[in-house]
C-alpha positions as CSV (number, residue, x, y, z in Angstrom):
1,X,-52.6,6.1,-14.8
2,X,-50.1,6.5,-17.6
3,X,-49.4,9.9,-15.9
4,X,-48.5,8.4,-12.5
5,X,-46.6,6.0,-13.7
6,X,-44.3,8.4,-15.6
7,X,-43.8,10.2,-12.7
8,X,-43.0,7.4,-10.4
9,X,-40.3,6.3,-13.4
10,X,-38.9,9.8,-13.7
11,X,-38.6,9.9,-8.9
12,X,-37.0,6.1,-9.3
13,X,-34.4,7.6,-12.2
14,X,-33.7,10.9,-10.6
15,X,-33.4,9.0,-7.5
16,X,-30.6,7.0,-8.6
17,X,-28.8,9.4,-10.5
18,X,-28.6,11.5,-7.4
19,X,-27.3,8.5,-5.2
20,X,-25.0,7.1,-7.9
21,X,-23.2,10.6,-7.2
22,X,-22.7,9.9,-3.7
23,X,-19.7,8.0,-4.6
24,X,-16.2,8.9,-4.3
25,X,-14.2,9.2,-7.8
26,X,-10.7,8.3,-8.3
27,X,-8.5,10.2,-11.4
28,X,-6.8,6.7,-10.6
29,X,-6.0,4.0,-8.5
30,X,-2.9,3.2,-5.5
31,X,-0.7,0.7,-7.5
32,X,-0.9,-2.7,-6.5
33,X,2.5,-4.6,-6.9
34,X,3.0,-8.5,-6.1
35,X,6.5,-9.1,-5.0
36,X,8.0,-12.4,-5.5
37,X,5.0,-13.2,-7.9
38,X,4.5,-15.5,-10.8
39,X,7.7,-17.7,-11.3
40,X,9.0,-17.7,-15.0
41,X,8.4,-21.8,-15.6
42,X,4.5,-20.4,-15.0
43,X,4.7,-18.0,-17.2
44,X,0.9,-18.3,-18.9
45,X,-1.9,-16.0,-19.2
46,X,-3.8,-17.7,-16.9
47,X,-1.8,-17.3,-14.1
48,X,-1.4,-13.9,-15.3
49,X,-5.2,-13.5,-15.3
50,X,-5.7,-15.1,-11.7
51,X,-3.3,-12.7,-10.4
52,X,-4.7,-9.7,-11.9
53,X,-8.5,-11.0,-10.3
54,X,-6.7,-11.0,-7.1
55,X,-6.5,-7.4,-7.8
56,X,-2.7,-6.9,-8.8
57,X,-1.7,-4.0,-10.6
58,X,2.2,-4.5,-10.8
59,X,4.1,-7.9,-10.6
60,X,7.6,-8.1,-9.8
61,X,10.0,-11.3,-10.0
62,X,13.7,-11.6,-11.0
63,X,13.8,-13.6,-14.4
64,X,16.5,-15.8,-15.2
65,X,16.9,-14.0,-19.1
66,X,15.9,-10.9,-20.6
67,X,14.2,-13.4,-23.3
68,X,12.1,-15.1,-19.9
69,X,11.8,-11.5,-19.5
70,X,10.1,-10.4,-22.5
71,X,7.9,-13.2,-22.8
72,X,5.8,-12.6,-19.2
73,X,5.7,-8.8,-20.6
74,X,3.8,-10.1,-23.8
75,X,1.8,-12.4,-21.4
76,X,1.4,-9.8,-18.6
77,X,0.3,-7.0,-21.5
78,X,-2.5,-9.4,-22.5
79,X,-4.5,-8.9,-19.4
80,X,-3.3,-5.7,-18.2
81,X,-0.3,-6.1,-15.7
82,X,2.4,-4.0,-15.5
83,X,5.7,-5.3,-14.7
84,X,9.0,-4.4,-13.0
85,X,11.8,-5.2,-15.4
86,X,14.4,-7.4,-13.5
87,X,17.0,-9.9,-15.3
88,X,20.9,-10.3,-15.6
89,X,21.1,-8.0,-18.8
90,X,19.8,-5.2,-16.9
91,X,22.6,-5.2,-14.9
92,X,25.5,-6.5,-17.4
93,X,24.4,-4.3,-20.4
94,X,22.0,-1.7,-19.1
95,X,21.4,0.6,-21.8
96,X,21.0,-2.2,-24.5
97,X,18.1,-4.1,-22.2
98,X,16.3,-0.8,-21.5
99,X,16.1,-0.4,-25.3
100,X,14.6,-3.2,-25.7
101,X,12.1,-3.0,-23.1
102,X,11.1,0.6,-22.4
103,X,8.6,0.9,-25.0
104,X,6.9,-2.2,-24.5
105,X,3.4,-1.1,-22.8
106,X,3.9,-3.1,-19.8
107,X,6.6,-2.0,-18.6
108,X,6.2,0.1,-15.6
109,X,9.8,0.1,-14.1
110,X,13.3,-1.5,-13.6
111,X,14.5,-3.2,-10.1
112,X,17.9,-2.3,-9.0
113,X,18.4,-3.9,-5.8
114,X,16.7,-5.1,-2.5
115,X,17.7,-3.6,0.8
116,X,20.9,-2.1,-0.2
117,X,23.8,-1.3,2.5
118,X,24.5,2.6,2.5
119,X,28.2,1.6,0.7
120,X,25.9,0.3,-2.1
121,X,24.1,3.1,-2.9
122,X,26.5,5.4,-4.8
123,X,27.2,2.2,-7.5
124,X,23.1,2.0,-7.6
125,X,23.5,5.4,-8.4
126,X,25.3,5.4,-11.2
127,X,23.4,2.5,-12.0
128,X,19.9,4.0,-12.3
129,X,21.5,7.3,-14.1
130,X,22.1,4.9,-16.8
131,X,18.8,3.8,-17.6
132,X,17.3,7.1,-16.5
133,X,19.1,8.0,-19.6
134,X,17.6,6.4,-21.9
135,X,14.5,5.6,-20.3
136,X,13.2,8.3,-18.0
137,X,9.5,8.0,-18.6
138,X,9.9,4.6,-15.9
139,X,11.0,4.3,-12.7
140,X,14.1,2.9,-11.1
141,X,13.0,0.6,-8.0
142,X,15.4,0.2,-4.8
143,X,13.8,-0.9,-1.9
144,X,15.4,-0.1,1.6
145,X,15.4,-2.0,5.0
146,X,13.3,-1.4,8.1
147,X,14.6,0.4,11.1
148,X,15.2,-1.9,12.8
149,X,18.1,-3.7,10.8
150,X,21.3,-3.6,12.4
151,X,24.1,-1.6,11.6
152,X,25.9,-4.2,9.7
153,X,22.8,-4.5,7.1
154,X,22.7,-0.5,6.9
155,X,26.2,0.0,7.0
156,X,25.3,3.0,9.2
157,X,24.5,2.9,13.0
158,X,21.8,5.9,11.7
159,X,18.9,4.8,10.1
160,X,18.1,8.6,9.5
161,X,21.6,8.9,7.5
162,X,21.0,5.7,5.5
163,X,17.2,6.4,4.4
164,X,18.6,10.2,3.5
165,X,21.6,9.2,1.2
166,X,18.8,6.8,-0.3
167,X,17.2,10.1,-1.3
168,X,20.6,12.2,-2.1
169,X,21.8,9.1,-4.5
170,X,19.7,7.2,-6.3
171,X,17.6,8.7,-9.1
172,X,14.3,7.0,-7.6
173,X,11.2,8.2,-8.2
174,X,9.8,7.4,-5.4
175,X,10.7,5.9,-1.6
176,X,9.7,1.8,-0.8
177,X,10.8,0.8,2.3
178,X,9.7,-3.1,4.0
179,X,8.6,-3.8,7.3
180,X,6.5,-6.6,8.7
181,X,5.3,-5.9,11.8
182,X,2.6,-7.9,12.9
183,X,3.3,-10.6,14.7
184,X,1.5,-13.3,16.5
185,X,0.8,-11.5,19.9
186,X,1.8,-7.8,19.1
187,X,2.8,-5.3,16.9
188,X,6.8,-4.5,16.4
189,X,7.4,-1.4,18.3
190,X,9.4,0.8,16.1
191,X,6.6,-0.3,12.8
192,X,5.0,3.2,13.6
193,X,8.2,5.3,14.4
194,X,9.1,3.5,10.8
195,X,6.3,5.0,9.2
196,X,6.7,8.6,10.4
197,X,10.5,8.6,9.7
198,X,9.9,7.8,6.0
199,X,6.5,9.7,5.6
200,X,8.3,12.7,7.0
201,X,11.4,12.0,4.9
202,X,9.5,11.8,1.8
203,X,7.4,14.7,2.6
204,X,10.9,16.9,2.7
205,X,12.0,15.3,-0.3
206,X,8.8,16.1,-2.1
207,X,8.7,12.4,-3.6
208,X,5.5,10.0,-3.0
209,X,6.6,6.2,-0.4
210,X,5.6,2.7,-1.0
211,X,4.8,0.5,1.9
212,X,4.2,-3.0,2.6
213,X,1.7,-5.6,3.4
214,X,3.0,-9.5,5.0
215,X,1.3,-11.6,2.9
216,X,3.0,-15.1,3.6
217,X,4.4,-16.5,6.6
218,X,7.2,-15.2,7.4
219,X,8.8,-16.9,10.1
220,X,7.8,-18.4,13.6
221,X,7.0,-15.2,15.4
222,X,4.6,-13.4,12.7
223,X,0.8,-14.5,12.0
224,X,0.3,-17.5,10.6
225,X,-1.4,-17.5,7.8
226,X,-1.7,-13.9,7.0
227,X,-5.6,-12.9,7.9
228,X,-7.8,-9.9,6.8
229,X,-7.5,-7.9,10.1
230,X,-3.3,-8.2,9.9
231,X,-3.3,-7.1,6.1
232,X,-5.9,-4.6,6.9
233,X,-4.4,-2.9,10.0
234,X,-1.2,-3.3,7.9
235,X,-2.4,-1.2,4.5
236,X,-4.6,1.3,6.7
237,X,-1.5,2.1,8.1
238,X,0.3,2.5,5.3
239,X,-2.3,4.9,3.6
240,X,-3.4,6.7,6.7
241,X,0.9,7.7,6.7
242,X,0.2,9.0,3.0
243,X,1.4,5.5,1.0
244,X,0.9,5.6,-2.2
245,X,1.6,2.4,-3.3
246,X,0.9,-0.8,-1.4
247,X,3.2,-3.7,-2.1
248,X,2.8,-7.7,-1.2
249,X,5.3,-9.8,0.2
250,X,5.1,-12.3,-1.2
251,X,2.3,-12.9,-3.8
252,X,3.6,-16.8,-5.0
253,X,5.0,-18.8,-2.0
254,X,9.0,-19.1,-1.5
255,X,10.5,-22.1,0.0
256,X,13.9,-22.5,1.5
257,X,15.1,-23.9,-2.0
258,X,13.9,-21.0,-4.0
259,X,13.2,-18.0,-2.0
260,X,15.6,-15.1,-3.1
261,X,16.8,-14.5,0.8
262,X,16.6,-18.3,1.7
263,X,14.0,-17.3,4.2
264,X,11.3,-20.1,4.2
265,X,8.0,-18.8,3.1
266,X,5.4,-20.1,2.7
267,X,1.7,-19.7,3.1
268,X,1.0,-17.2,0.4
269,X,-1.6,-16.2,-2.1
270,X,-0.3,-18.8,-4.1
271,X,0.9,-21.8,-2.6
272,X,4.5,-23.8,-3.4
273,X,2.2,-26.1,-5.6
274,X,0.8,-23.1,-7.6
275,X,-2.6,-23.9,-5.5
276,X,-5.1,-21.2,-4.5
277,X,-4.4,-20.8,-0.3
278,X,-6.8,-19.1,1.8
279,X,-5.1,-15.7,1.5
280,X,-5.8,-15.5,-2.0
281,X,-9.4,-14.8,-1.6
282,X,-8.1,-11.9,1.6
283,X,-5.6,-10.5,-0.9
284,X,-8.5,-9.9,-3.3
285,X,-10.9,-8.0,-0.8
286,X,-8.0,-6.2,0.5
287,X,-7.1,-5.3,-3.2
288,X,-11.0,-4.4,-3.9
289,X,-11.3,-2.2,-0.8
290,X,-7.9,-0.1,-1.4
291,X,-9.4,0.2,-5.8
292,X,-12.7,1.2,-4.2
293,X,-11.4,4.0,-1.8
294,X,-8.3,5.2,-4.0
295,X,-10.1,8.4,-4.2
296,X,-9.7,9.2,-0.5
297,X,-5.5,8.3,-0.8
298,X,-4.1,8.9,-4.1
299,X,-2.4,12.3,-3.8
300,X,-3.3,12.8,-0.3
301,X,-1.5,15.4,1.7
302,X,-0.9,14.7,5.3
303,X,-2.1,17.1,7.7
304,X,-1.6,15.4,10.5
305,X,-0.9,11.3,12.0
306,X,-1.9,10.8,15.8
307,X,-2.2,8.1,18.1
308,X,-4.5,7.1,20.8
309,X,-4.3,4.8,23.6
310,X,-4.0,4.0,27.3
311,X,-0.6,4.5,28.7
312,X,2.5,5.2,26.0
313,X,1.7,5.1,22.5
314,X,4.6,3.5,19.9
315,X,8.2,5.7,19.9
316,X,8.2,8.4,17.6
317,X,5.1,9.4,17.4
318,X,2.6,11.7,18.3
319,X,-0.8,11.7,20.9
320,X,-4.1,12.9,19.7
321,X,-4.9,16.3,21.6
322,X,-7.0,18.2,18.9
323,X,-9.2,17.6,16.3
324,X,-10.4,19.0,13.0
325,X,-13.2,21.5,13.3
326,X,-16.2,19.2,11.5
327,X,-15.4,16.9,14.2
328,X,-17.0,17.4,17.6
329,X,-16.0,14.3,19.7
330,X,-13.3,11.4,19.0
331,X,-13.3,8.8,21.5
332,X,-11.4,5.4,21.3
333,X,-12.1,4.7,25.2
334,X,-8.4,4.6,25.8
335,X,-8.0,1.8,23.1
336,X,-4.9,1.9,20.9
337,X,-6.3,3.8,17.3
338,X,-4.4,5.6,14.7
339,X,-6.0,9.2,13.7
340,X,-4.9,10.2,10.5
341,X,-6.1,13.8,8.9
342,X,-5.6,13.9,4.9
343,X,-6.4,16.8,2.9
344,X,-7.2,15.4,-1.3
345,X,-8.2,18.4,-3.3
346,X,-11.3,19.9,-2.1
347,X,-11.7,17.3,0.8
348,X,-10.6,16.7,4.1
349,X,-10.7,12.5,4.9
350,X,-9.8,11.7,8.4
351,X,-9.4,7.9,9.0
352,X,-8.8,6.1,12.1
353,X,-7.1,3.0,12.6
354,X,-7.9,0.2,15.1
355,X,-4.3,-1.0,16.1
356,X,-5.8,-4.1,17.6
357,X,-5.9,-6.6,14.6
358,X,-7.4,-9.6,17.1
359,X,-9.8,-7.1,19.3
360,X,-12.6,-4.4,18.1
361,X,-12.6,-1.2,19.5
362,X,-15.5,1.2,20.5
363,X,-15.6,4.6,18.6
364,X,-17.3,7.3,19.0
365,X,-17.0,10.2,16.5
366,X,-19.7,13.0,16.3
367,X,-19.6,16.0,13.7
368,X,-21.4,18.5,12.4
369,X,-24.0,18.1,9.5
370,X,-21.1,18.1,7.1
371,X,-19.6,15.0,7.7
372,X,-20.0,12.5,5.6
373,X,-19.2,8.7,6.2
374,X,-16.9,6.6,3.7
375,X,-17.6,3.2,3.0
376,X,-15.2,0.5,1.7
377,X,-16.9,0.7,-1.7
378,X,-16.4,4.4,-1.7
379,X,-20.5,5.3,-1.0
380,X,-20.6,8.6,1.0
381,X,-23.8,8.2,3.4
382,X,-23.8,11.0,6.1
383,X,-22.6,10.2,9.1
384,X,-25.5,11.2,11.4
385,X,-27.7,8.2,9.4
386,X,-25.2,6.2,11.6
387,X,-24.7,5.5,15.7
388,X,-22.1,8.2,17.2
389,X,-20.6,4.9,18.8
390,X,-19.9,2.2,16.9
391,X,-17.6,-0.9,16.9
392,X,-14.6,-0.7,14.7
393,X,-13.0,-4.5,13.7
394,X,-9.6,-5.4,14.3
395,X,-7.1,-4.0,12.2
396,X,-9.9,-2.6,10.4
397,X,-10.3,1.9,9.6
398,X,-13.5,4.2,9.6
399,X,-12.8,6.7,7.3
400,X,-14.8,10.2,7.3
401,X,-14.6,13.0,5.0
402,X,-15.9,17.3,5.0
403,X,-15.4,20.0,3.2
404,X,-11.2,21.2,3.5
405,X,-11.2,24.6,5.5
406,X,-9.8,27.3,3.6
407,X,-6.9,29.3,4.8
């Protein structure tokens, strides 16, 4: 009896050792930042800690003094933010503020500027090489406008030029670029030509981009309030484009009075009354699922980003017409999907997209007995255990991975 229960114990613990390896590893995790986040009169480490269960990795807010500054770092280091360095002093006396902040542990970077002109960018410049010398283990943080902003807020009637001098100027680490696209009926048109212009830009450059998420309400014409499906179809996206940093806008509500751009927005995580809103508890399953499946896009390489669909897919971009060799048959019955083929070390992940974020999709994928299905917790399970067709949310991506074909 003693025997057979031994051996029962040593099937139910070699059992789980083999399935706890049937999960996806990371070497890290896609940063998380909260723009517009905790406001410096809330400056406490609860509010530091709610944000950080909501899953946010980096916070970014302009503070009024480097002294408001320095105490949400000593906040912020207590439970494990980092923050974007942004006050007056960084701008009036560079060097002397990035002294006294660049070895505090939660400092991550230093905000120049929001959506720069193209006549701006050579005093940014000069700016950044500043603190690049004397700080250049952090990162200098510009973010640039959408292509669709006219040419008086670019400067430039060529959005190409303007997100290329970004690159030729600025001593940036890496690209961030906003765009909200999802709005109450339909997606903006030029979101996806967007995406390949900076993916393909950053690509040449050989730097990593940032992307967005809308997270509050934005005006009259995007959703209202921000569901899952929006933010998901909105950070699939991203990632599926090789992101590799996902950024909220905004994380604490901003109202006429106090919003940076006098937009009114409102809606958010965290309301104008510092209550919990609805979107608080989607922000922190968005943030778990993009944690859980960092292993899939952090360092991803981009093989290749097609489109599906009935009729024209979005400007810009490309039609599906072949597939990788694990995979058989792709099928979105002529419903509007993003393919994306991603190559991360020794595996191939190919993710597709439902671009519907109010309707499922029906899709049918079918590979051979190497492909292996990705769930949002990171669990491989192989795909055959699984329907060949099978419904895919709104806004929502089915990811599969195989072995990456070598040359």
């Amino acid at each position: 009896m003693k025997k057979h229960l031994l051996i029962v114990l040593l099937f139910c613990l070699l059992s789980g050792s083999s399935g706890a390896q049937d999960r996806l590893t990371s070497k890290g995790e896609i940063p998380i930042l909260a723009w517009y986040s905790i406001p410096a009169g809330e400056t406490t480490v609860a509010r530091y800690q709610e944000m950080k269960e909501a899953g946010i990795t980096y916070q970014f807010n302009g503070f009024p003094t480097a002294d408001a500054m320095e105490k949400a770092l000593d906040v912020a280091e207590k439970v494990g933010i980092k923050m974007v360095v942004s006050c007056p002093e960084l701008k009036t006396d560079p060097e002397k503020t990035v002294r006294r902040f660049m070895n505090h542990t939660a400092v991550v970077g230093y905000h120049l500027q929001d959506e720069p002109s193209i006549s701006q960018l050579k005093g940014l410049g000069e700016w950044g090489r500043r603190i690049r010398a004397v700080d250049n283990k952090h990162f200098c943080y510009v973010n640039l406008f959408p292509n669709h902003a006219d040419s008086l807020q670019l400067g430039t009637k060529d959005y190409m030029e303007y997100v290329r001098e970004y690159i030729k100027q600025l001593p940036v680490q890496f690209i961030s670029f906003d765009y909200y696209p999802i709005m109450k009926d339909r997606i903006s048109k030029t979101w996806f030509q967007n995406l390949e212009q900076v993916s393909g830009e950053a690509t040449k450059a050989g730097l990593p981009f940032w992307a967005f998420a809308l997270t509050t309400n934005y005006d009259e014409n995007h959703v209202t309030p921000q569901t899952l499906a929006a933010m998901r179809l909105q950070v699939y996206s991203d990632l599926a484009y090789g992101a590799q940093g996902i950024q909220y806008f905004t994380y604490w509500s901003a109202t006429s009075v106090n919003a940076p751009s006098g937009e009114d927005q409102r809606g958010a995580p965290i309301s104008a009354t510092g209550k919990r809103s609805v979107v608080y508890d989607r922000v922190k399953l968005m943030s778990q699922e993009i944690k859980a499946l960092s292993a899939v896009f952090l360092g991803s390489k981009v093989v290749s980003v097609r489109h599906t669909g009935k009729g024209m897919i979005p400007s810009g971009t490309i039609r599906l017409t072949s597939l990788p060799k694990a995979i058989k048959v792709l099928t979105t019955n002529d419903a509007p999907a993003l393919v994306s083929v991603l190559e991360n070390g020794e595996n191939t992940f190919m993710v597709v997209v439902n671009k519907d974020f109010v309707n499922s999709i029906n899709l049918t994928v079918f590979g051979d007995d190497r492909v292996k299905k990705v769930l949002k917790d990171g669990t491989l399970v192989p795909a055959s255990a699984y329907e060949s067709s099978m419904e895919l949310d709104p806004g929502d991506a089915s990811i599969f991975m195989f072995p990456t074909e070598k040359n």
